[in-house]
C-alpha positions in Angstrom: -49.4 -4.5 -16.4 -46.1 -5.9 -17.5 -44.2 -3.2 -16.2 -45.8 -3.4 -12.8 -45.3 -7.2 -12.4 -41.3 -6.6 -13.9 -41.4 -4.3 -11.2 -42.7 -6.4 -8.2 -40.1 -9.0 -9.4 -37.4 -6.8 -9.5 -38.0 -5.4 -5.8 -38.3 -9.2 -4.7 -35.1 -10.0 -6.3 -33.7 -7.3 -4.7 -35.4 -8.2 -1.1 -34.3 -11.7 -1.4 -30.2 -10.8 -2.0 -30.5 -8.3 0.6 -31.9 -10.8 3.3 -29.8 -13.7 2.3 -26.6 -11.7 1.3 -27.0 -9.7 5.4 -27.6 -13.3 7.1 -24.4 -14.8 5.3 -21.4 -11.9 5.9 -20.7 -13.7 9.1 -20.2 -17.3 9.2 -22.8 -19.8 10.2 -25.1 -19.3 7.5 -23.6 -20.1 4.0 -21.5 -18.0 1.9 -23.4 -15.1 -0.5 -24.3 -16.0 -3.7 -22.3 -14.7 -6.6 -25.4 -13.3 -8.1 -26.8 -11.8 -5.4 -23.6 -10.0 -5.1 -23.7 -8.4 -8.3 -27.3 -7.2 -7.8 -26.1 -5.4 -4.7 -23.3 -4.4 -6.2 -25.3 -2.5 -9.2 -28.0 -1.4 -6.9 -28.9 2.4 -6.0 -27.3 2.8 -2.7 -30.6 3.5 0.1 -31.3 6.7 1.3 -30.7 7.4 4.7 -34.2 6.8 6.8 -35.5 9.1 9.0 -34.6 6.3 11.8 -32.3 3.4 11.6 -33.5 0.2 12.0 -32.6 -3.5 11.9 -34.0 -3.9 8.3 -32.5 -0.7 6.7 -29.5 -1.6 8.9 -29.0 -4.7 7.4 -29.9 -3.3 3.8 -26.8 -1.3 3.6 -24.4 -3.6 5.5 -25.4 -5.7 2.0 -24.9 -3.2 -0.2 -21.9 -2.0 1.4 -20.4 -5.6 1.2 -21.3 -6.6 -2.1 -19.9 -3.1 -3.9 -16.4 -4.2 -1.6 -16.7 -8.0 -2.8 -17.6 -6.9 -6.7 -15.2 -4.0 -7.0 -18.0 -1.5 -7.3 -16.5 1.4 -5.5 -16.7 4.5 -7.5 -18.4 6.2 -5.2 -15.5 6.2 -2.9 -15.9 7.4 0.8 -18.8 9.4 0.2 -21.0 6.8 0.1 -19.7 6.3 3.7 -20.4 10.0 4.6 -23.7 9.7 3.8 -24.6 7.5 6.5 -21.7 8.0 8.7 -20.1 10.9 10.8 -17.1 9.3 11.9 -18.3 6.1 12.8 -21.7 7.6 14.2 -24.8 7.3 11.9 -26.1 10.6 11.1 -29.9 9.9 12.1 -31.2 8.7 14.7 -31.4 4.6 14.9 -33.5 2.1 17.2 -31.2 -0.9 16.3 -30.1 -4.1 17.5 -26.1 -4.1 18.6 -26.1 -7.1 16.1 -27.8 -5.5 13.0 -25.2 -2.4 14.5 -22.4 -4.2 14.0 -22.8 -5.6 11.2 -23.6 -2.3 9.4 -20.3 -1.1 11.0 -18.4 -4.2 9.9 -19.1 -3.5 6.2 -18.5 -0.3 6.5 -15.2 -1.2 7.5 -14.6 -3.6 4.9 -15.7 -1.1 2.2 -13.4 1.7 3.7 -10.5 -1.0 3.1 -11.2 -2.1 -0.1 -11.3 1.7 -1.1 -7.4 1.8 0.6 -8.3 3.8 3.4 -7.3 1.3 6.7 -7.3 3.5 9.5 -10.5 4.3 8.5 -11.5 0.3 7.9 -9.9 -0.4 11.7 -12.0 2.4 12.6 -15.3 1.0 12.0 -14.1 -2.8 12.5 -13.5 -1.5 16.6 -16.9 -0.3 16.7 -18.3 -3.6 15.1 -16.8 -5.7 17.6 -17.8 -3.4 20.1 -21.6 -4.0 19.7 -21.3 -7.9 18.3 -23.5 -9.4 20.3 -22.6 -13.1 18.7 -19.3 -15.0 18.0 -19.8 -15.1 14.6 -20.2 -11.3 14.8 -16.9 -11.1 16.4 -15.5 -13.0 13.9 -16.6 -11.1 11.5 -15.4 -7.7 13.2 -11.8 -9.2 13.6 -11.4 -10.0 10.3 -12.3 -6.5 9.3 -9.4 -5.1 12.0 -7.0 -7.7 11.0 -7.0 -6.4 7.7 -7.4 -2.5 9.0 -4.0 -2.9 11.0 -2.1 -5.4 8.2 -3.6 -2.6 5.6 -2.1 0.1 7.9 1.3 -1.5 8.9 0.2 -2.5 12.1 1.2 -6.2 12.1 1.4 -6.8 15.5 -1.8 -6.0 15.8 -3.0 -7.6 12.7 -1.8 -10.7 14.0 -3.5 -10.4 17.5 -6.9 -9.6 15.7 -6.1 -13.0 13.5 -5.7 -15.2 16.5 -8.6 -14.0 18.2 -10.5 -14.6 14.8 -9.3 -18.2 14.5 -9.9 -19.0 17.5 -13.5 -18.7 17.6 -13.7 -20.1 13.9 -12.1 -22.9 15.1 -13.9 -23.1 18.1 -17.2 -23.2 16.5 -16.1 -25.6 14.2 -17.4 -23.5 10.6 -17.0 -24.7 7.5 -13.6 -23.5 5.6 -15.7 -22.0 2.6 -16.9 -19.3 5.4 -13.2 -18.5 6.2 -13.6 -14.3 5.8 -11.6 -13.4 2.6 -10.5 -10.1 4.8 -8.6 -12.3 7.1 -6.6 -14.3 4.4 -5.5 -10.9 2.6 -4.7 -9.6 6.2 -2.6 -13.3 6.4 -0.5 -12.3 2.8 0.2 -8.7 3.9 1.9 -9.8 7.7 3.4 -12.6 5.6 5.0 -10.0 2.9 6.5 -8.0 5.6 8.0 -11.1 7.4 9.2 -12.0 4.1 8.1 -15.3 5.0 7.3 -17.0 1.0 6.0 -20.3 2.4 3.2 -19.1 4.8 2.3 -16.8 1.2 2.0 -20.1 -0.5 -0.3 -21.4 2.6 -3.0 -18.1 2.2 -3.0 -18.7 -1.5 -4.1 -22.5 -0.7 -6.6 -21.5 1.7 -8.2 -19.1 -0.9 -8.7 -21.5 -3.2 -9.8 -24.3 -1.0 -12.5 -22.3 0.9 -13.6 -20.6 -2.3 -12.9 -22.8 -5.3 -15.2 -21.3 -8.0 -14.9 -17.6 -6.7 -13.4 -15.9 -10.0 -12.4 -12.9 -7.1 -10.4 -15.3 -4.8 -8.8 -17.0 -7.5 -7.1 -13.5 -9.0 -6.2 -13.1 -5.5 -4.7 -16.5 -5.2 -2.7 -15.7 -8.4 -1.6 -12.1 -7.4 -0.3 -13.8 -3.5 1.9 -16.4 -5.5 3.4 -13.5 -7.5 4.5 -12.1 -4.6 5.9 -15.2 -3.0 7.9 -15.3 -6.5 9.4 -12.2 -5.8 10.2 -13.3 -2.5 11.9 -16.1 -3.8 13.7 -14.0 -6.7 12.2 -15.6 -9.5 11.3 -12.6 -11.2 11.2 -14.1 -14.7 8.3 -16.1 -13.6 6.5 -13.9 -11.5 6.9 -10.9 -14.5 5.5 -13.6 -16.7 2.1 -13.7 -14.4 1.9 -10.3 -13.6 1.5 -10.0 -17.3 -1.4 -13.0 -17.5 -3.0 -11.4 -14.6 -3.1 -8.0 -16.3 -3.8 -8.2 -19.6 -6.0 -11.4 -19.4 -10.1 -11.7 -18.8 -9.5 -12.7 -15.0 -9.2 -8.8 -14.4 -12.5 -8.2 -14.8 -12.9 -10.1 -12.0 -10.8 -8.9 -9.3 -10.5 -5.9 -6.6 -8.4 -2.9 -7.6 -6.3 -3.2 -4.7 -4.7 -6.3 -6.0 -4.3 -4.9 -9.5 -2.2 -1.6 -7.9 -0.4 -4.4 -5.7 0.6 -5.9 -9.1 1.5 -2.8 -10.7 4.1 -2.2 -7.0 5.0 -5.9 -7.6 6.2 -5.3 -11.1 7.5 -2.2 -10.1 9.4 -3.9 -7.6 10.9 -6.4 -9.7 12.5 -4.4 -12.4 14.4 -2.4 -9.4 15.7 -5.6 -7.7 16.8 -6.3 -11.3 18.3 -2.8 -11.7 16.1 -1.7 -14.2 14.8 2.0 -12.4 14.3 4.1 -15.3 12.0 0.8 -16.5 10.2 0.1 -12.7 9.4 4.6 -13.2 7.7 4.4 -16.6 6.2 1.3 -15.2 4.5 3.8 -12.8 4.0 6.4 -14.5 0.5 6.3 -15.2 -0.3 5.0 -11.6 -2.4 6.9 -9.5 -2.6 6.5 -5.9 -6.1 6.4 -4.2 -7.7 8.3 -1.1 -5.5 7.5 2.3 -2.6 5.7 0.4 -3.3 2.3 1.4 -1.3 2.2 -2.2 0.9 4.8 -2.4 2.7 4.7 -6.2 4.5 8.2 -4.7 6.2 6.0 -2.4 7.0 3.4 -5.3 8.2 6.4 -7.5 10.4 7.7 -4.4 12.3 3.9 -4.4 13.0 4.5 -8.5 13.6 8.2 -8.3 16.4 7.5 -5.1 18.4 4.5 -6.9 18.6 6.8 -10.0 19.9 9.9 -8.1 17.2 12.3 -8.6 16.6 13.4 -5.3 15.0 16.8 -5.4 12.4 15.4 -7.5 12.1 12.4 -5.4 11.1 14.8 -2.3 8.7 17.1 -4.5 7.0 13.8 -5.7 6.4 12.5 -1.8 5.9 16.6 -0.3 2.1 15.7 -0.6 2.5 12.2 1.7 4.2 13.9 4.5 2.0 16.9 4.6 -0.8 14.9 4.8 0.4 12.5 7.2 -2.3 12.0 9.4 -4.9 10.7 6.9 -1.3 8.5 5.1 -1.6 5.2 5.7 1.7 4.0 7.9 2.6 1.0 5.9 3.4 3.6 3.0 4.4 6.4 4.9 7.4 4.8 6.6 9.2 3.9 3.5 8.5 7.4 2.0 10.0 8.7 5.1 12.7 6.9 4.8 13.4 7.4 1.2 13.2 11.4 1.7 15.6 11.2 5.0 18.4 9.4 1.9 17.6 12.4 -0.1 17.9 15.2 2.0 21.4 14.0 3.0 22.3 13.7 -0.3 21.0 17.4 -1.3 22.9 18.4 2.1 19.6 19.3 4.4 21.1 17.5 7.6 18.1 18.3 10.2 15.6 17.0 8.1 17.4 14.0 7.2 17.7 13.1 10.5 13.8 14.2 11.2 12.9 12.2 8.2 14.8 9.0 10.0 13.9 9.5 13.0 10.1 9.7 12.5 10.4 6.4 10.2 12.5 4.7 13.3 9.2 5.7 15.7 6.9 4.5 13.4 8.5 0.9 13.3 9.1 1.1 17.1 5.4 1.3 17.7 3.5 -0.5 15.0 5.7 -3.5 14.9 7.0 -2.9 11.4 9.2 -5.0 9.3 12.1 -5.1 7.2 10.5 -4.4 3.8 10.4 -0.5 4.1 14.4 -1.3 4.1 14.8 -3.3 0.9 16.8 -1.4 -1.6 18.3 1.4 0.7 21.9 2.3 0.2 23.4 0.5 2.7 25.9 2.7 4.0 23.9 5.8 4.1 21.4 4.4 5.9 23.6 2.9 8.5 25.2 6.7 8.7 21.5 8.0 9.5 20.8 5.5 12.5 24.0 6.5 13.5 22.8 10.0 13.5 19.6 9.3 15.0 21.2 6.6 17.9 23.0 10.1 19.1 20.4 11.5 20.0 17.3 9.0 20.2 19.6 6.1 22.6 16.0 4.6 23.2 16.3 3.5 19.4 19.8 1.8 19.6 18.6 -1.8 20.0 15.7 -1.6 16.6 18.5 0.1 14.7 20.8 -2.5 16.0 18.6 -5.7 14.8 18.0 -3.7 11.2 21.1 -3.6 11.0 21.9 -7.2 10.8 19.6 -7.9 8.0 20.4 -4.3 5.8 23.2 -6.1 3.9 21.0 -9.0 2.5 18.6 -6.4 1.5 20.3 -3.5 0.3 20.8 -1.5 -2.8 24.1 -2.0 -4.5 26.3 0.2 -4.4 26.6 2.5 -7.3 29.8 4.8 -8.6 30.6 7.8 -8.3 28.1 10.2 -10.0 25.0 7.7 -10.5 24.0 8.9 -7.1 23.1 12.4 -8.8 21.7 10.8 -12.1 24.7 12.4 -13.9 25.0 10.5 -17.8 28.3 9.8 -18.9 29.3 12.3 -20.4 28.1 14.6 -17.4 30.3 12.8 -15.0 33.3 13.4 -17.1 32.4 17.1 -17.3 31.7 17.5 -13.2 35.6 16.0 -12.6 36.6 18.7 -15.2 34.9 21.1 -13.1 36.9 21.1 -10.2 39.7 22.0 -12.5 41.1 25.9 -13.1 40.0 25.3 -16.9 37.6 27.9 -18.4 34.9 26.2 -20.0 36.2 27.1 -23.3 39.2 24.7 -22.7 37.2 22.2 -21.7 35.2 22.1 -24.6 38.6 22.4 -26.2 39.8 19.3 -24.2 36.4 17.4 -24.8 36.3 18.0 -28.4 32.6 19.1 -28.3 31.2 22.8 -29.0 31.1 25.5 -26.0 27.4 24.9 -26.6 27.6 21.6 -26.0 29.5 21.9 -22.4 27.5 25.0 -21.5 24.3 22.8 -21.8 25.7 20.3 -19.7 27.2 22.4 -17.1 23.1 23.9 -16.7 22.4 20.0 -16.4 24.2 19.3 -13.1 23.6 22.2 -11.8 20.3 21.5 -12.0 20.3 17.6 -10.7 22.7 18.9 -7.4 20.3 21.9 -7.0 23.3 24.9 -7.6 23.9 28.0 -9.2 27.2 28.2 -10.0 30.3 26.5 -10.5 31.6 27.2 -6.9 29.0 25.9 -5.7 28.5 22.7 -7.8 32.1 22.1 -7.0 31.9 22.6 -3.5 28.9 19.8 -4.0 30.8 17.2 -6.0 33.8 17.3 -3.7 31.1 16.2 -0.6 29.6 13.7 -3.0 33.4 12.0 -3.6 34.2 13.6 -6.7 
């Protein structure tokens, strides 16, 4: 019957991707075929057998590698927890290490893709610890290298890159197996050394190794907007951001680069001053599962230079309560956003919590300056200040930050932008401070009483007051 034979194809088709597709995610072997890719990718996921073994091993580690590679990842991490109690198959296996690994190694990658690193490190130690070949352990470095970059670790992202190079090198593969996990680990350690030329070298590589991959291409494209803002030419980089967006390459790329370019954008228009802009630019954003992209954290940066702290810390209240399962790269920029804020809104301790914690962080992950990029300069040199007091261990990181702050830093803004007063509210808040009744300042204004009540409830509200003892008692620590 027609039906049957369509059938038989189909499951042949299916075997064939599945054996060619497993054979090629390390090197040695070829690269997987596009189409076999997007087979995988559309396929039902397999159940889990009653034991593991080096066929339905392999099966998934396909799957689970193609729906990473093709964007296919609406399942999110319960397609993991199917199969997977941290790390540990759920049923019982009789498995090679290899096939082991390799099933672990994708996991990995598909944990990453999703934006959960710590998960994606997770399962790329285990890989490597049952690869049983070099290629194998390739593979599982690439997977941690992008785990730790993903996660802020760049120290060891960059130890897990050297280890995988070496054996690349060493075994002398061809540059069209180069693992695309390693040269996006390669553009994240390069972003937060703010180092633009060693950008423009990962963007060469992905093209080289892969030049008709539509998926490394986008990538390509997406690293050398970054290197443009690097470089400052935002005009330029805006202009592709837009191209990358809007045109029909995006239906060929991996949402995490997409939500980098939305960040990217976002980033641009504050370095260019334009906050209320880079916020509406986010406003639609959601951030995924473990905050391997965290647009709260992008929002906090907007919501700081405009002078809306209290909203800034109900915006990132989630990130810090669920710390443990927040990716670090985005957690210590939050933290240190929300440490700004709470001295501004006059909560001492936890500012200097809030600093300390992002100080530790950086201490032990080998962090960079990029969390540091737009800070108010000397309100963040005040905090390590606070912090050096008491943490003297901390002196000599808060010492080298230091040096670079001014090159990065906000600019200073007057007197009243800090709150996100308008103009008209920070001629009222001096008049405050006055004996005046509010009828003579409306009087003095030549607006209603109306009119000044209504503004009066305004900055109460942005410095977080009740009355106009208070709100002057606020303005006066604020420079007023």
């Amino acid at each position: 019957m027609p039906s049957t034979q369509t059938s038989i194809d189909a499951r042949a088709a299916f075997h064939a991707a599945v054996v060619t597709t497993a054979a090629r995610l390390a090197p040695g072997h070829g690269t997987p075929e596009q189409r076999h890719l997007a087979l995988l990718a559309e396929a039902q996921p397999p159940p889990a057998p009653r034991i593991w073994t080096d066929t339905t091993a392999l099966t998934l580690a396909a799957v689970l590698a193609s729906r990473s590679r093709r964007d296919a990842l609406s399942e999110g991490l319960g397609l993991i927890e199917r199969y997977f109690d941290d790390t540990r198959l759920t049923r019982a296996a009789n498995i090679s290490s290899g096939a082991r690994a390799q099933l672990l190694a994708a996991a990995g990658e598909y944990c990453c893709a999703l934006g959960w690193p710590q998960i994606g490190a997770r399962y790329g130690a285990e890989a490597l610890l049952f690869a049983d070949t070099d290629a194998i352990r390739y593979r599982a470095h690439c997977v941690l290298a992008l785990g730790h970059a993903l996660n802020g670790e760049y120290e060891s992202s960059e130890s897990d890159m050297t280890e995988a190079k070496a054996l690349f090198e060493a075994h002398g593969w061809p540059i069209e197996e180069t693992d695309y996990l390693i040269l996006l680990a390669e553009s994240l350690v390069a972003s937060a050394r703010l180092q633009p030329n060693r950008l423009a070298e990962v963007s060469r590589d992905l093209r080289e190794a892969r030049p008709g991959d539509p998926y490394w291409e986008y990538s390509a494209r997406a690293i050398d907007v970054m290197r443009g803002l690097l470089e400052r030419d935002y005009s330029g980089a805006l202009a592709e951001i837009w191209r990358l967006a809007y045109g029909s390459p995006r239906h060929r790329s991996h949402r995490m680069i997409r939500d980098f370019l939305t960040c990217i954008r976002s980033d641009i228009l504050v370095a260019r001053g334009e906050y209320a802009e880079a916020l509406a630019v986010l406003s639609a954003a959601e951030t995924p599962p473990g905050h391997g992209v965290c647009f709260h954290m992008q929002r906090a940066a907007c919501l700081l230079l405009l002078g809306r702290e209290r909203e800034l810390l109900a915006e990132t209240e989630g990130c810090v309560a669920d710390e443990t399962d927040h990716c670090l790269r985005t957690l210590t920029p939050t933290l240190l956003r929300r440490a700004i804020a709470f001295a501004r809104v006059g909560s001492a301790r936890r500012a200097e919590q809030s600093m300390e914690a992002a100080l530790l962080l950086i201490s032990q992950t080998g962090g960079s300056i990029t969390p540091f990029i737009m800070l108010p300069l000397d309100e963040t040199l005040a905090l390590f200040d606070v912090v050096v007091s008491t943490r003297p261990e901390l002196a000599p990181l808060a010492a080298g930050i230091g040096e670079f702050l001014p090159a990065v830093a906000a600019p200073a803004l007057p007197v009243g932008e800090v709150v996100g007063f308008t103009p008209a509210e920070r001629e009222l808040a001096i008049l405050l401070s006055s004996e005046l009744p509010l009828t003579d300042i409306a009087r003095e204004r030549g607006v209603s009483l109306n009119t000044v009540k209504s503004q009066v409830r305004s900055i109460y509200g942005k410095l977080g007051v009740n009355g106009r003892a208070e709100a002057v008692e606020e303005l006066l620590k604020r420079g007023f």
